[in-house]
C-alpha positions in Angstrom: 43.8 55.9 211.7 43.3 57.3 215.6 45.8 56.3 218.2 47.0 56.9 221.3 50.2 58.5 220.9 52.7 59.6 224.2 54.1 62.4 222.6 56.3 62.9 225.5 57.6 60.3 228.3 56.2 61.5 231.6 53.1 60.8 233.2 49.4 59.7 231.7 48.9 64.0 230.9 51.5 63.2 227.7 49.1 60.8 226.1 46.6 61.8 223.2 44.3 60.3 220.9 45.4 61.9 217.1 45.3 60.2 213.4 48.2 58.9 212.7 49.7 57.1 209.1 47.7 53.6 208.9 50.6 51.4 208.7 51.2 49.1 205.8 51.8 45.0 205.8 55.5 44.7 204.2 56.3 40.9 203.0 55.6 38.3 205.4 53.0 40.7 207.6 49.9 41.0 208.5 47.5 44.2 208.9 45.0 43.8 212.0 42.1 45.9 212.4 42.5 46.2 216.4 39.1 45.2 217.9 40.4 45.4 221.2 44.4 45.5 223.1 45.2 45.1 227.0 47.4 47.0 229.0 50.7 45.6 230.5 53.2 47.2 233.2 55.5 47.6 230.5 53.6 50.0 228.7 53.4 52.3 232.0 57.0 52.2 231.9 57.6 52.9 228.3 55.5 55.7 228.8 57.7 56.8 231.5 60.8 56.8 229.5 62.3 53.6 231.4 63.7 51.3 228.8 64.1 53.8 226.1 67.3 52.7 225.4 66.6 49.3 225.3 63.6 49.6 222.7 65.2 52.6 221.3 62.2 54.5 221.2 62.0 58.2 221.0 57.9 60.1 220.9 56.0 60.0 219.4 55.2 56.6 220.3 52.0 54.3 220.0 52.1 52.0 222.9 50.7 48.5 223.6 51.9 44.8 222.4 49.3 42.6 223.6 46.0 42.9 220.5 43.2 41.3 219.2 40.9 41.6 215.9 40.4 41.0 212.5 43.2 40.7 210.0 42.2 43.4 207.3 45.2 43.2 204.4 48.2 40.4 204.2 51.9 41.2 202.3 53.2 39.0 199.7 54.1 35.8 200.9 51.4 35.6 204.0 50.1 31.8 203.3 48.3 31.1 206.7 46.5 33.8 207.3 43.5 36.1 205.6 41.3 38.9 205.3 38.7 38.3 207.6 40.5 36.3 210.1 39.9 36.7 213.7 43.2 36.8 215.4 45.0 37.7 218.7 48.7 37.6 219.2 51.9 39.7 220.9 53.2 42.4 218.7 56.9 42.7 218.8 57.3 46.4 219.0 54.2 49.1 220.5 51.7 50.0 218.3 48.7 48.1 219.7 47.2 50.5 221.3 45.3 52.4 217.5 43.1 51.7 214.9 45.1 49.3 213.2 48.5 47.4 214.1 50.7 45.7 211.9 53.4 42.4 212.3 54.8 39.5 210.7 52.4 37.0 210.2 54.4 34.1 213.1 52.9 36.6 215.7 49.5 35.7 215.3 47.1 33.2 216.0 43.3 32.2 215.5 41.5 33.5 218.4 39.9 30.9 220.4 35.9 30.8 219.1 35.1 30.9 222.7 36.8 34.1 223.7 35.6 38.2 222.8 38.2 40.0 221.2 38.5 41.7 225.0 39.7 38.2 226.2 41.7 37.5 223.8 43.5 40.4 223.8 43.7 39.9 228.0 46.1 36.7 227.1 49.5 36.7 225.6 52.0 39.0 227.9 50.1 37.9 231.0 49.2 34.5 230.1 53.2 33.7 229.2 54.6 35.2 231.9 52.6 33.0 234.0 53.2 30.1 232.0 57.1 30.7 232.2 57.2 31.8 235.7 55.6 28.4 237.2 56.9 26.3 234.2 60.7 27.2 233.2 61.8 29.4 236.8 59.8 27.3 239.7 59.7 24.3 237.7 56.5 23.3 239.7 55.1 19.9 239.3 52.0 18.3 240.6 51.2 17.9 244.2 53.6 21.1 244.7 52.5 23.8 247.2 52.5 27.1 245.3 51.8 30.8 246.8 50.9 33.4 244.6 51.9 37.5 245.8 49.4 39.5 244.0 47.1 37.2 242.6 44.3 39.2 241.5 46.0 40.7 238.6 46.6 40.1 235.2 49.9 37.5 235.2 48.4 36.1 238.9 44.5 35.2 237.7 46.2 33.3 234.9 48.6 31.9 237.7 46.4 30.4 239.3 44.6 28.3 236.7 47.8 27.0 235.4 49.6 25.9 238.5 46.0 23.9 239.3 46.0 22.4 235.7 49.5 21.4 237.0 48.0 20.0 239.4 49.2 21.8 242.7 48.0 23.5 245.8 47.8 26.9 245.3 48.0 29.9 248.0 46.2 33.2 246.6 47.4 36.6 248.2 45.4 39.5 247.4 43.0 42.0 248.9 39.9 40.5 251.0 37.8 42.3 247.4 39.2 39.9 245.4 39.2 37.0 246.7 36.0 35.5 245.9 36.9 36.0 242.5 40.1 33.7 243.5 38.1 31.0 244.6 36.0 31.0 241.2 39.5 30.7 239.3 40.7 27.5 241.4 42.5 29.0 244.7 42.5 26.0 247.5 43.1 29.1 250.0 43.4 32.9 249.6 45.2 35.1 252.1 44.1 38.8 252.7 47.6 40.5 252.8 46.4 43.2 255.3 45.4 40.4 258.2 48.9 38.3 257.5 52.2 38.2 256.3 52.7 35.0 254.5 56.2 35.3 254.8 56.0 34.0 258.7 55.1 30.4 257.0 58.2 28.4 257.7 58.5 25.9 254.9 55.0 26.4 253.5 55.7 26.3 249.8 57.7 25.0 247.6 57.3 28.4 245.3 56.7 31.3 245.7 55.7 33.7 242.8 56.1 37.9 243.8 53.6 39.3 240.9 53.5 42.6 242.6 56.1 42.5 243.7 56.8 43.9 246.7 58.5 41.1 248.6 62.1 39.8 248.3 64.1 36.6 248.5 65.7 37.5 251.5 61.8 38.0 253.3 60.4 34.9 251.6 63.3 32.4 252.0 61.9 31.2 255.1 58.7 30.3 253.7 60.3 28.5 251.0 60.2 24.2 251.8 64.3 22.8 250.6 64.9 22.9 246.9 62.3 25.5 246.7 61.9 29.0 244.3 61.1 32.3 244.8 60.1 34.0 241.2 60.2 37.6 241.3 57.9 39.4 238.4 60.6 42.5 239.4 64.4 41.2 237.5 67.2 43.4 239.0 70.4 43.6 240.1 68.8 42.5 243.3 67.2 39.1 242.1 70.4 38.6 240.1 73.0 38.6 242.6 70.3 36.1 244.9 70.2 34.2 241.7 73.8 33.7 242.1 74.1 33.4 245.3 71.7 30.5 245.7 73.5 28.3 243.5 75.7 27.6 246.5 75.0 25.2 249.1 74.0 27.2 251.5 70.5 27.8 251.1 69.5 23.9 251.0 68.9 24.2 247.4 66.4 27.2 248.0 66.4 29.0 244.3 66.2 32.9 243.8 64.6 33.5 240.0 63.8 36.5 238.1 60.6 36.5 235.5 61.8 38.2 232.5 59.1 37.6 229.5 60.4 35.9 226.5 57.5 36.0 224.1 57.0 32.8 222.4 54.7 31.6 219.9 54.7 28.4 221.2 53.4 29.3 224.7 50.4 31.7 223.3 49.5 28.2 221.4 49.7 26.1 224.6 47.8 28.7 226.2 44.8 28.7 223.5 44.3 25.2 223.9 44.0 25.8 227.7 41.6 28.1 226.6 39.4 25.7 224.2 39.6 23.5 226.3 38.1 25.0 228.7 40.7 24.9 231.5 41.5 29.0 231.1 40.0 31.9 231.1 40.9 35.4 230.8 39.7 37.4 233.6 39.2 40.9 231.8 38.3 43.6 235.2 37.9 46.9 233.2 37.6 48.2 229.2 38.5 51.8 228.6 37.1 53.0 225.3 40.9 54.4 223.3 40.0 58.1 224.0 40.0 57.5 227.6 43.6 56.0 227.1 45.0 58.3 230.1 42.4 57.0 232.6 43.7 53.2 231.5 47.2 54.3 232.2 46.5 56.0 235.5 44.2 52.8 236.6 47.4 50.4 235.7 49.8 52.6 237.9 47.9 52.7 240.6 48.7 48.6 241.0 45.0 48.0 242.1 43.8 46.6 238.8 41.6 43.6 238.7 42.5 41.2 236.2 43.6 42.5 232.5 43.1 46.3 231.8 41.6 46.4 228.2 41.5 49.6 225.4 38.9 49.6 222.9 39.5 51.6 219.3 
């Protein structure tokens, strides 16, 4: 099969497009011919050599977790799932971004009839974080005033919808280009970052979620109404210590959070019934055919992406 292999860490000039060995489903897993697989942050920095350690990963190396297609060949004891089957789902280790891409079968689900396999695949890392940032670290309920730092990306367009199926008030940052798009998606107001600094709002919100990120606790804390959160999409000794630190009473009950993705197969489901239900959407701004992986990585560094960044085998 072709895939786009980094066959050194280092910058977009390390990645190819070469045949590699089609993998195999083992017991329990499922072979998925990739009809389409989006881009994440993570993958810039895998390519980069950050994390190495962590996902002990040495080149050459397929990148990409986040896919979509059609499941071509199930191992012994697969018992939902079949040939045929149009799926989408988080892959647990790289290997998204090729031909074909292989998993247990708990990582993937039906895709939504309403979606392309582009959407779809535009959903799971993005669509969770978002979910887990506003649900489990601001712990935003309705009526809540919410401000969103970098909304016109991947995690922040999903952001949006699901604080306003919560039922708050959200605040859109972004560039003045994006924010008609913003208003489509649900935004009660949208910001252009270059004309003000949200961060002079005393009280404004009661969260505040840093997608770029390129704020910090100590900037935003003013903004934040009491008992307030400030999720960063950045976790770091930074956020961690201000995590800490905010657990005394001396912040009037203002909370520090790091976002730190834990993929769940219960969130991609609550997320695809957002989706049929027509209450989310997957804002997908470019597709990059496979062989122009290196453009997709460059566009994903350069932070300016609209929505979800999408490769096409």
């Amino acid at each position: 099969m072709r895939a786009a292999v980094a066959e050194a860490f280092g910058g977009p000039d390390r990645l190819v497009v070469r045949d590699v060995p089609t993998p195999s489903p083992g017991p329990g897993e499922v072979l998925v011919r990739v009809r389409a697989a989006s881009m994440n942050p993570l993958d810039v920095k895998l390519r980069q050599g950050r994390f190495r350690l962590i996902w002990r990963l040495e080149p050459p190396v397929v990148l990409g977790f986040d896919v979509a297609g059609e499941v071509e060949a199930v191992g012994p004891g697969v018992g939902r799932l079949r040939a045929g089957d149009a799926v989408f789902g988080e892959l647990p280790r790289p290997g998204a971004h090729a031909e074909y891409a292989v998993a247990a079968e708990e990582h993937f689900l039906p895709k939504p009839a309403r979606l392309s396999f582009e959407e779809a695949a535009a959903i799971p890392a993005a669509g969770m974080s978002a979910l887990q940032a506003l649900r489990d670290h601001a712990r935003l309920r309705p009526g809540q005033r919410v401000l969103l730092n970098g909304a016109g990306g991947g995690i922040g367009t999903f952001a949006i919808q699901l604080a306003k199926a919560e039922g708050a008030w959200v605040t859109a940052v972004a560039s003045a280009r994006n924010q008609d798009l913003l208003r489509e998606l649900g935004a009660d107001e949208c910001v252009d970052y270059a004309r003000e600094d949200f961060a002079r709002r005393e009280g404004a919100f009661d969260a505040i979620l840093d997608i770029v990120p390129n704020r910090s606790f100590p900037e935003c804390r003013r903004a934040l109404a009491p008992g307030g959160a400030y999720v960063t999409a950045l976790p770091g000794p930074g956020p961690y210590l201000w995590r800490a630190l905010t657990a005394l009473p001396l912040f009037g009950g203002r909370r520090c959070r790091a976002l730190l993705l834990v993929p769940k197969r219960s969130d991609l489901e609550v997320l695809a019934r957002l989706v049929e239900a027509g209450k989310l959407r997957p804002v997908v701004g470019e597709v990059f055919p496979l062989d122009a992986i290196r453009e997709a990585h460059a566009r994903m560094e350069s932070g300016h992406a609209r929505g979800k960044i999408v490769v096409r085998p």
